[in-house]
C-alpha positions in Angstrom: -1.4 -4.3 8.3 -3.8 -4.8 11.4 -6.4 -7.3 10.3 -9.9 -6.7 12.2 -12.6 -9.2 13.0 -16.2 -7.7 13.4 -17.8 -9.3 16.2 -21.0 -10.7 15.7 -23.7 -10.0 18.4 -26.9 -12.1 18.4 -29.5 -11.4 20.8 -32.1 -13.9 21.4 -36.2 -12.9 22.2 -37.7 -14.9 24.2 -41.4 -14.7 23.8 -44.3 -15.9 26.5 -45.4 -19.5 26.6 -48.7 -18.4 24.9 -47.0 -17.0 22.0 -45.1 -20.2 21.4 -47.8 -21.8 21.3 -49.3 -19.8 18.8 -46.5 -19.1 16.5 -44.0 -22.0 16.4 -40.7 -20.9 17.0 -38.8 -20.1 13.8 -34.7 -21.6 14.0 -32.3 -19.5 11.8 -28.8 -20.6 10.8 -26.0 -18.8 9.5 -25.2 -19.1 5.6 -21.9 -21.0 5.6 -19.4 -18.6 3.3 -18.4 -21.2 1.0 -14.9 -20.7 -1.3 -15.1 -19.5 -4.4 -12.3 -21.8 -5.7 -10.3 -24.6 -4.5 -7.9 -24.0 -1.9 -9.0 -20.6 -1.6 -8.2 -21.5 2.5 -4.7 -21.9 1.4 -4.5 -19.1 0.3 -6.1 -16.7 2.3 -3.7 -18.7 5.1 -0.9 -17.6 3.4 -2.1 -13.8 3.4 -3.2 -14.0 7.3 0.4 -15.4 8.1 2.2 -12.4 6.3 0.2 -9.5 7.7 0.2 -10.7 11.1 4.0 -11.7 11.3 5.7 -9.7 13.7 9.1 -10.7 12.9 8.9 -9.2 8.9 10.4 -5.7 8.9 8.6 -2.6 7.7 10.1 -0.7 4.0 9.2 2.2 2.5 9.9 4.3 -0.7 10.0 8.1 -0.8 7.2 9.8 -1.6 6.6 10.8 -5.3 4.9 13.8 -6.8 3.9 13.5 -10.4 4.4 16.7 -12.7 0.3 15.9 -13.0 -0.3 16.5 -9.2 -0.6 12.5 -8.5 0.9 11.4 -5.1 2.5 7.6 -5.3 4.1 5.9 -2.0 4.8 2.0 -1.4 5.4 0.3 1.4 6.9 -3.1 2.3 7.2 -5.9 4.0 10.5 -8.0 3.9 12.2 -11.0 5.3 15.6 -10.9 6.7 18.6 -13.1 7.8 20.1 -12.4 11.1 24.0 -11.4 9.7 23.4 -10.5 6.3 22.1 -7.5 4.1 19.6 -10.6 2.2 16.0 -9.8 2.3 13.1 -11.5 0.7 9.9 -9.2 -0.6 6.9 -11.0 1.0 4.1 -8.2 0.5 4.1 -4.6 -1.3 1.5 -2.1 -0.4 1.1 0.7 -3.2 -0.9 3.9 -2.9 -1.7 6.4 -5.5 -3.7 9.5 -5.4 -5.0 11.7 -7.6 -5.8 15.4 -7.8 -9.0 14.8 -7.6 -9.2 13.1 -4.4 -9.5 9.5 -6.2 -7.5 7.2 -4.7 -6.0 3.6 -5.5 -4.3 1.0 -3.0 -3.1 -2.4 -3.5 -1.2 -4.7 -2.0 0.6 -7.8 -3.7 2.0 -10.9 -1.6 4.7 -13.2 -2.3 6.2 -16.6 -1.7 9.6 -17.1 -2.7 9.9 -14.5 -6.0 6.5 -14.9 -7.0 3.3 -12.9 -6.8 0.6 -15.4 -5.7 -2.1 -12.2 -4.4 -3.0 -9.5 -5.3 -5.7 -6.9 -3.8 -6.7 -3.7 -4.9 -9.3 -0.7 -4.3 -10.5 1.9 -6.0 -11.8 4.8 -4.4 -14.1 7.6 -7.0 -16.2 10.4 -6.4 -19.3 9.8 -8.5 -20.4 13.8 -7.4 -20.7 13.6 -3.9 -20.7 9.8 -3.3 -17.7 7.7 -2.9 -17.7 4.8 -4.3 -15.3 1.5 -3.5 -14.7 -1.1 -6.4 -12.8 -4.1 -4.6 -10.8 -6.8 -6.6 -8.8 -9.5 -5.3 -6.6 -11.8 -7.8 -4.9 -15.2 -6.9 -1.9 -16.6 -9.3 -1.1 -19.8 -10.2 3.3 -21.1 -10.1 3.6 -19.4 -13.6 2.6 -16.3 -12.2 -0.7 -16.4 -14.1 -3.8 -14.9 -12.7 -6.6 -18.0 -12.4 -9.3 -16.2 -10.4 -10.2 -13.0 -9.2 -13.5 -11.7 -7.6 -15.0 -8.3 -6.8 -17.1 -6.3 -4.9 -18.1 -2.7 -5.8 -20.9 0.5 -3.7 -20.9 2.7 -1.8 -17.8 3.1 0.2 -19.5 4.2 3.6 -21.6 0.9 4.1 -19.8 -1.6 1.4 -19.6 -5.3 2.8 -16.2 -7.0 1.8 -18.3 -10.6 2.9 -20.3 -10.6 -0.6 -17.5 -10.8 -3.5 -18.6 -11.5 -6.5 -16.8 -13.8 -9.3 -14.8 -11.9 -12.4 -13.3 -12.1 -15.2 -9.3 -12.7 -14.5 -7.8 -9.5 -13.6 -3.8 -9.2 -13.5 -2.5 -6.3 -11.0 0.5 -5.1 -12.5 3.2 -5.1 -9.5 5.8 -3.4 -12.2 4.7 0.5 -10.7 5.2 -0.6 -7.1 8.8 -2.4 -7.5 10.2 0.6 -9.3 9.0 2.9 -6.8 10.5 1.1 -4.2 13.7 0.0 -6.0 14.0 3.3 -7.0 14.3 2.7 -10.7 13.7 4.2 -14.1 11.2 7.5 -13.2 11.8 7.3 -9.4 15.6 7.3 -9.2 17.1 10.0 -6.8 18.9 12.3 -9.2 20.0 15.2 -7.6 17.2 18.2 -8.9 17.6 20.8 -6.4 16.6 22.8 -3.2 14.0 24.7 -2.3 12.3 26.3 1.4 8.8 26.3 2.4 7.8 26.8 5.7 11.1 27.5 7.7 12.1 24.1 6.1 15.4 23.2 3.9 14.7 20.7 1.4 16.1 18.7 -1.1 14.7 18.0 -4.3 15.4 14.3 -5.8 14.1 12.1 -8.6 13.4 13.0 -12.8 11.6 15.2 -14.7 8.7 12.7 -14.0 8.5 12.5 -10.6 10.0 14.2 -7.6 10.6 13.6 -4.1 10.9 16.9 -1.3 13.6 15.7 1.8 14.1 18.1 4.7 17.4 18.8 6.1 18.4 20.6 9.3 22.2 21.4 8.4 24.1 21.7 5.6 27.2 18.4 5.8 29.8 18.2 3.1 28.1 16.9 0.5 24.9 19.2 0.5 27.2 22.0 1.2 29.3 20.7 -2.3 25.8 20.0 -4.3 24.9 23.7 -3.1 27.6 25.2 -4.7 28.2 23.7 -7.8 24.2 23.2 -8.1 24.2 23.6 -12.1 27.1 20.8 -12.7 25.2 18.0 -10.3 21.6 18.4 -12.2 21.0 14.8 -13.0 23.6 13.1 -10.9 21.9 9.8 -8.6 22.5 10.9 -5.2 22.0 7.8 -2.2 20.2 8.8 0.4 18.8 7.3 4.0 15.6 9.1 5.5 13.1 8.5 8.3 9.1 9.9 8.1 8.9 12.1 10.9 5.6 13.4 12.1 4.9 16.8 14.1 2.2 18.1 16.2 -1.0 19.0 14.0 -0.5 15.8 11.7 2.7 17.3 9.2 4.4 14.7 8.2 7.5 14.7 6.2 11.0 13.3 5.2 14.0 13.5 7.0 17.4 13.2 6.1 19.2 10.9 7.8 22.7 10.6 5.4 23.5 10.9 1.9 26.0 10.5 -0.8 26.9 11.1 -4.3 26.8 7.6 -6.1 30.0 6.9 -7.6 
């Protein structure tokens, strides 16, 4: 996540001597943004240091389709050790939208195995308007939400400088680590092929939610799943894809390898 720091401009006018002395100069100061709790800094710190660490590498889940239409996707942020398969979750990004064009994102942060942030936006259509309700939650070592605040408009000209205090608001990170652990609705059972487009794919996940991976040739195992489709319904298949993006904005999911979990 790229964070973005708006550059303030001030231009100062410079009226004649005469004016001066008319109208005495007016001096204006800047409203110091003061924290809305204690060690708020700390925390905001802590958030800066994840997003803008270079050395973190990148995750991401498939992406699901809900039998209702509803797109999910999460994306990650992890720690590893140079030698070893050990990784430590330090932020989750999770996106889900609707049929209806609404969308929701939030992100959570981590220290150690702990949520300690969380920040999430809801985008509506109230008819043609879209509107942009913005909370943000901190945690305390228990895992407890102590303090959120919120900011809500229009989203075309909403200014994320003027939260607001609210009542404690908990963002569930449950959705988000099943998504990308691949667990309960969003495991990679074996569903399927289909074609669209001149594309192959395979179908994975449950009768919840489903996940569309293109292939360009059938290998053993796609070529044993194709012919025995019927008795591999069900089965969890492993699988290692790559997003791949063409000309015109298409983007979709490659398959990189895959076996039959034993």
């Amino acid at each position: 996540m790229r964070l973005f720091f708006g550059l303030f401009v001030f231009t100062i006018l410079i009226a004649c001597d005469q004016t001066q002395q008319q109208y005495p100069q007016k001096r204006h100061s800047l409203k110091e943004v003061k924290p809305l709790f204690e060690n708020e800094a700390i925390f905001e710190n802590e958030i800066k240091n994840i997003d803008s660490n270079s050395n973190l590498t990148e995750v991401t889940s498939l992406e699901y389709l809900s039998r209702n239409g509803e797109i999910f996707l999460v994306q990650g942020l992890v720690e590893t050790k140079n030698g070893t398969n050990e990784m430590t979750l330090k932020k989750l990004s999770f996106k889900k939208i609707s049929n209806n064009g609404n969308e929701t994102n939030c992100s959570f942060y981590y220290l150690g195995i702990r949520k300690f942030s969380s920040f999430c936006e809801r985008l509506t259509f109230k008819g043609d308007v879209l509107k942009k309700v913005i909370t943000k939650s901190y945690y305390n070592d228990s895992s407890q939400v102590f303090f959120s605040k919120r900011l809500s408009g229009n989203a075309e000209n909403i200014d994320e400088s003027f939260y607001k205090l609210s009542n404690p608001e908990n963002h569930s990170d449950k959705l988000a680590l099943s998504i990308i652990n691949q667990e309960g609705g969003f495991e990679t059972n074996f569903q399927g092929f289909t074609e669209n487009s001149g594309k192959n794919y395979l179908i994975l996940g449950t009768k919840s939610f489903t996940s569309a991976v293109a292939f360009t040739e059938y290998n053993s195992t796609l070529r044993l799943l194709m012919r025995n489709e019927k008795k591999f319904i069900g089965k969890k298949l492993i699988v290692d894809f790559s997003v791949q993006n063409e000309l015109g904005g298409f983007t979709f999911q490659q398959l990189n390898n895959i076996r039959i979990a034993q």
